[in-house]
C-alpha positions, 0 to 999 in steps of 0.5 A: 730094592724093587728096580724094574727089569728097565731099569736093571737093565740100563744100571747094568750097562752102566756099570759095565761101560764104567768098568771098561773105560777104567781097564781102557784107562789103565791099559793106555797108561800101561801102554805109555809109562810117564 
């Protein structure tokens, strides 16, 4: 797609973040069942 490291480099955080707060989610709902 032609992205510049830059900008590779900030999607890549991006998507890390993403995917952690969606494990951070899942684990604070597992910790506490409805």
């Amino acid at each position: 797609m032609g992205l510049t490291p830059r900008l590779q480099k900030a999607f890549k955080n991006v998507s890390e973040a993403l995917s952690f707060g969606v494990s951070w989610q899942r684990q604070e709902v597992r910790r506490r069942p409805i």
